[in-house]
C-alpha positions as CSV (number, residue, x, y, z in Angstrom):
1,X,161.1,69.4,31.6
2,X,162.4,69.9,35.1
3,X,164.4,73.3,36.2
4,X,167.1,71.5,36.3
5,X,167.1,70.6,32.1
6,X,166.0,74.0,31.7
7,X,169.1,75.3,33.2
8,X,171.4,72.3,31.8
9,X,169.1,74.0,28.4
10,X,170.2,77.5,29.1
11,X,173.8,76.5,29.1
12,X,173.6,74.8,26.4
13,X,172.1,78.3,24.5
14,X,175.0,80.2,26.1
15,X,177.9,78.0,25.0
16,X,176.3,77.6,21.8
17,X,176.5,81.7,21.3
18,X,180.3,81.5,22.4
19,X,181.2,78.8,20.0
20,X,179.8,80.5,17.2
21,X,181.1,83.9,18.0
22,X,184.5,82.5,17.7
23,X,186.3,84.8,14.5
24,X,187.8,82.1,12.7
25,X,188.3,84.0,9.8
26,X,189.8,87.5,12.0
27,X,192.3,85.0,13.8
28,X,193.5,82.9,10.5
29,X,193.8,86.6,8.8
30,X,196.2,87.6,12.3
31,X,197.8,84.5,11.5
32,X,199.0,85.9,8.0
33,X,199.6,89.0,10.1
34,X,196.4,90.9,7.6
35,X,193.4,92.2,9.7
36,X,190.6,91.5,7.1
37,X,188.4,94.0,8.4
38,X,190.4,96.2,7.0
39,X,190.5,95.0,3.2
40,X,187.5,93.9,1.2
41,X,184.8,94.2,2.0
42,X,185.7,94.7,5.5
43,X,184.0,91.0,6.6
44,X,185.2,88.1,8.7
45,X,183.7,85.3,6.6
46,X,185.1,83.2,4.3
47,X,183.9,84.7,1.2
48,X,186.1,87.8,2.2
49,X,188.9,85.7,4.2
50,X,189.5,83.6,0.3
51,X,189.8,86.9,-1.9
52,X,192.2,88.9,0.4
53,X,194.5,85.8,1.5
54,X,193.3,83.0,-1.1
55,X,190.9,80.8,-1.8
56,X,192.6,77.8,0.2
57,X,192.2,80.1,2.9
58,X,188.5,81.2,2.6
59,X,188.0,77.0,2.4
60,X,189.5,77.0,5.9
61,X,187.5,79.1,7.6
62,X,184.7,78.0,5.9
63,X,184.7,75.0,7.4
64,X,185.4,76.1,10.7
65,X,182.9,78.5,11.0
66,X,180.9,75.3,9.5
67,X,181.9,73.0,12.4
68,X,181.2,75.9,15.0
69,X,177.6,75.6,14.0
70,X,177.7,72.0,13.9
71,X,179.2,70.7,17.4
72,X,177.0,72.9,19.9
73,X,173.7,71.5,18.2
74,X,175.3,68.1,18.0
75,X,176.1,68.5,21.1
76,X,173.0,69.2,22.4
77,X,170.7,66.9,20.3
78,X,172.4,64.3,21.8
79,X,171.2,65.5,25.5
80,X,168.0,66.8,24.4
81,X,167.3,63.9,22.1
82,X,168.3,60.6,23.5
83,X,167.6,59.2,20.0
84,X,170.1,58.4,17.4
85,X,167.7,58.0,14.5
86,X,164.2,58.8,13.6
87,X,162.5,56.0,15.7
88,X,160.9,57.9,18.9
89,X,160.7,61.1,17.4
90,X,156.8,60.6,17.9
91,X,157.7,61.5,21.7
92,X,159.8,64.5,22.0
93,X,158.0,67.7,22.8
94,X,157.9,71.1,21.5
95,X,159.9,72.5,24.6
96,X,162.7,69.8,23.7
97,X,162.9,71.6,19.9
98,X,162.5,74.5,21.0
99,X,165.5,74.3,23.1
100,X,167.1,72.6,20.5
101,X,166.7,74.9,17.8
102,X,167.7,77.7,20.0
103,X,170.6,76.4,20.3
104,X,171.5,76.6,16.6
105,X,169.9,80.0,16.3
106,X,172.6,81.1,19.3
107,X,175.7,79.8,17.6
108,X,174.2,81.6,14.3
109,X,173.8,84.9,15.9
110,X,177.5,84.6,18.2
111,X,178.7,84.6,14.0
112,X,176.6,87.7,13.1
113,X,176.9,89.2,16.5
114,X,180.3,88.4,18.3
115,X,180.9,89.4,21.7
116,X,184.6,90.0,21.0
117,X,184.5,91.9,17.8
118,X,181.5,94.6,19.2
119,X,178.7,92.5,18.1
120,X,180.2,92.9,14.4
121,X,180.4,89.3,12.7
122,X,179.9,88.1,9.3
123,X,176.4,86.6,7.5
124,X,176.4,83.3,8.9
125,X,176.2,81.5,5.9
126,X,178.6,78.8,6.6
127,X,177.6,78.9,10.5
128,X,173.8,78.4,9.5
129,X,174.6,75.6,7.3
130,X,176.6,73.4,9.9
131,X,173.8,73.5,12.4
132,X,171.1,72.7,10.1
133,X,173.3,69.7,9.5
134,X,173.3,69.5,12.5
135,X,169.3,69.1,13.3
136,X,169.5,65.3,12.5
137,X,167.2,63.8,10.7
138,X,164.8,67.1,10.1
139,X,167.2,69.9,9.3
140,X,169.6,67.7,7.1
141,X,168.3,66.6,4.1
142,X,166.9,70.4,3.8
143,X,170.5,71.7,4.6
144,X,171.7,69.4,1.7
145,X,169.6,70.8,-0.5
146,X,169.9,74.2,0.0
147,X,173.8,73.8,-0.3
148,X,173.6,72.1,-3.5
149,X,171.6,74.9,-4.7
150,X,173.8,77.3,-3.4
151,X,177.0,75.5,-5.1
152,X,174.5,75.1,-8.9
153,X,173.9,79.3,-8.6
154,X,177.6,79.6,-7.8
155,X,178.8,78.1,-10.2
156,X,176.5,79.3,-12.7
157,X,176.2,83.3,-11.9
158,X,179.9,83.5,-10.4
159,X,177.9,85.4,-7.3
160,X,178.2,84.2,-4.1
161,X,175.3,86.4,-2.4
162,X,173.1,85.3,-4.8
163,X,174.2,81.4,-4.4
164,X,173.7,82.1,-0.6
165,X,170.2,84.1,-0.8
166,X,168.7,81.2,-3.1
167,X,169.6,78.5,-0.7
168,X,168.3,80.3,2.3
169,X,165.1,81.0,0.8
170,X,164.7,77.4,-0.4
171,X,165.9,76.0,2.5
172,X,162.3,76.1,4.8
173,X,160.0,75.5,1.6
174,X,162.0,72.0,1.5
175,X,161.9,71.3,5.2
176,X,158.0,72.1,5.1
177,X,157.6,69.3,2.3
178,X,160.1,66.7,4.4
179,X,157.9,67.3,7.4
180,X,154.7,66.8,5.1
181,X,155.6,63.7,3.9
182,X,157.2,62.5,7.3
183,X,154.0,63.6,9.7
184,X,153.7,60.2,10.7
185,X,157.2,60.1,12.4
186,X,158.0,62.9,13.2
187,X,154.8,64.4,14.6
188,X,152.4,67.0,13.9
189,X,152.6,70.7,13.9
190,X,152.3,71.1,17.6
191,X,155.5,69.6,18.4
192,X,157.2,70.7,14.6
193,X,156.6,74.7,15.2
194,X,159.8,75.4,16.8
195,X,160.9,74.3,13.6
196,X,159.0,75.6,11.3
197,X,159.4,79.1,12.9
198,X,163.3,78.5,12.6
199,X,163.6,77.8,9.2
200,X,162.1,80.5,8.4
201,X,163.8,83.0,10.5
202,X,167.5,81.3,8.3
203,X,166.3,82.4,5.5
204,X,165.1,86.2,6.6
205,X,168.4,86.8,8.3
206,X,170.4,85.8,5.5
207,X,168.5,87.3,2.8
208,X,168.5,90.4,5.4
209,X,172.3,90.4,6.0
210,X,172.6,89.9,2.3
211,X,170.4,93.2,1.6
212,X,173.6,95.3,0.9
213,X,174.6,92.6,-1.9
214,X,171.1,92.3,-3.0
215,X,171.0,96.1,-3.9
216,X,174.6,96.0,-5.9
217,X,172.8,92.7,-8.1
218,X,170.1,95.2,-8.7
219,X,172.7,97.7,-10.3
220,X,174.4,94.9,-11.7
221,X,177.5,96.2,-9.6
222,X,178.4,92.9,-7.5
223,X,181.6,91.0,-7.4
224,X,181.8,88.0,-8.6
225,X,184.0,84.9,-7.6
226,X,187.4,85.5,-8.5
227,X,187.4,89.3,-8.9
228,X,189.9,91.3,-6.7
229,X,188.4,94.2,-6.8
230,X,184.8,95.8,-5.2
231,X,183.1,94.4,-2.0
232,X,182.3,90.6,-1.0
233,X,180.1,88.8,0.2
C-alpha cells in the first residue's frame, strides 16, 4: 500500500474510535433526564440502560451502539476491499486486513474506552457484534452464530453476562472452522492472521470486561434479566 492509503487507513482507525466512543446509552438516559452511571450498575450499555429506563429503551441503544460498530467497518471494507462478495478475496493482503480489522477493534475500544466519558465505557458487547457483522463474508456467519448463542444462554439462564461470555468465546473457534473449510477462497494463513489474532482478542476482552460478572456467577450472586435489583451487566 502506498503512504497515501496508509494515511487514508489511519483515518479510517481514528474515525472508527470516535464513532464507537459515541455514549448512546449516557445521551438517551439525559434524554429521560436519568444519568445511568449513577443507578445500576453504574454502566452505559444497554443491559444497564433497559433495567433503569426499560427494556424498550435498552433495545435502543442496543442497536445503536450496534450500528456504531457496524458503519466504520462497512465503511472501510468498502475502500479497503473493492469486492462486494467473496470472489477476489484470493488477492487482498494481510496489510489490507490488518487495517481492516483495526478498524473494528478501534470503534470496539472508543465503547470500552470513550474519550468523552474519561476513557470509562461499557463491555462492547453490542459494539463488537456490529462490526463483526460487519467483516463481510469472514466475520459474519461467525457473528451470527455467536449471537444465536448468546440469545439460547439468555434465554435459558436469565444471565446476560453469561449469554455474552459464551458467544465471545465461541465466536473465534467458529471463524477458525469457516476459514478451514474456505482456504481455497479466502487464502491461507498468511494473509488470514490479522484475523485470526482479532477474533481472539473479542473474545479475551469480553470475557475480561465480564470478569466482575464472572465472579458474582461463581457466588451464584448475579442479576438476572428482569431483576431490579443488584448490578448488571
Amino acid at each position: 500500500m502506498t503512504n497515501v492509503e496508509l494515511a487514508l487507513g489511519a483515518s479510517f482507525l481514528a474515525a472508527g474510535y470516535l464513532c464507537g466512543s459515541i455514549p448512546f446509552g449516557l445521551l438517551v438516559g439525559r434524554l429521560k433526564g436519568v444519568d445511568v452511571r449513577t443507578m445500576g450498575s453504574g454502566n452505559i450499555g444497554a443491559t444497564n440502560v433497559g433495567r433503569v429506563l426499560g427494556r424498550g429503551f435498552g433495545m435502543a441503544v442496543f442497536g445503536l451502539d450496534v450500528l456504531k460498530g457496524l458503519l466504520p467497518v462497512v465503511v472501510a471494507g468498502t475502500w479497503l476491499l473493492p469486492v462486494a462478495s467473496g470472489e477476489g478475496l484470493a488477492d487482498v493482503s494481510a496489510v489490507q486486513y490488518l487495517l481492516w480489522v483495526g478498524v473494528a477493534a478501534a470503534s470496539i475500544l472508543g465503547h470500552v474506552f470513550p474519550v468523552w466519558l474519561g476513557f470509562k465505557g461499557g463491555k462492547g458487547v453490542a459494539t463488537s457484534l456490529g462490526a463483526l457483522l460487519g467483516i463481510y463474508p469472514f466475520f459474519t456467519v461467525p457473528g451470527l452464530v455467536a449471537l444465536g448463542l448468546w440469545v439460547a444462554v439468555a434465554a435459558a439462564t436469565r444471565y446476560v453476562s453469561a449469554a455474552s461470555m459464551v458467544g465471545a468465546v465461541t465466536f473465534p473457534i467458529v471463524f477458525a472452522m469457516a476459514a478451514r473449510l474456505r482456504a481455497e477462497q479466502w487464502g491461507g494463513l498468511d494473509r488470514l492472521w490479522p484475523m485470526y489474532v482479532f477474533a481472539i482478542l473479542i473474545a479475551v476482552l469480553v470475557v475480561y470486561r465480564h470478569r466482575s460478572n464472572l465472579q458474582r456467577l461463581l457466588a451464584g450472586t448475579e442479576s438476572k434479566i428482569g431483576s431490579s435489583r443488584g448490578p448488571a451487566a
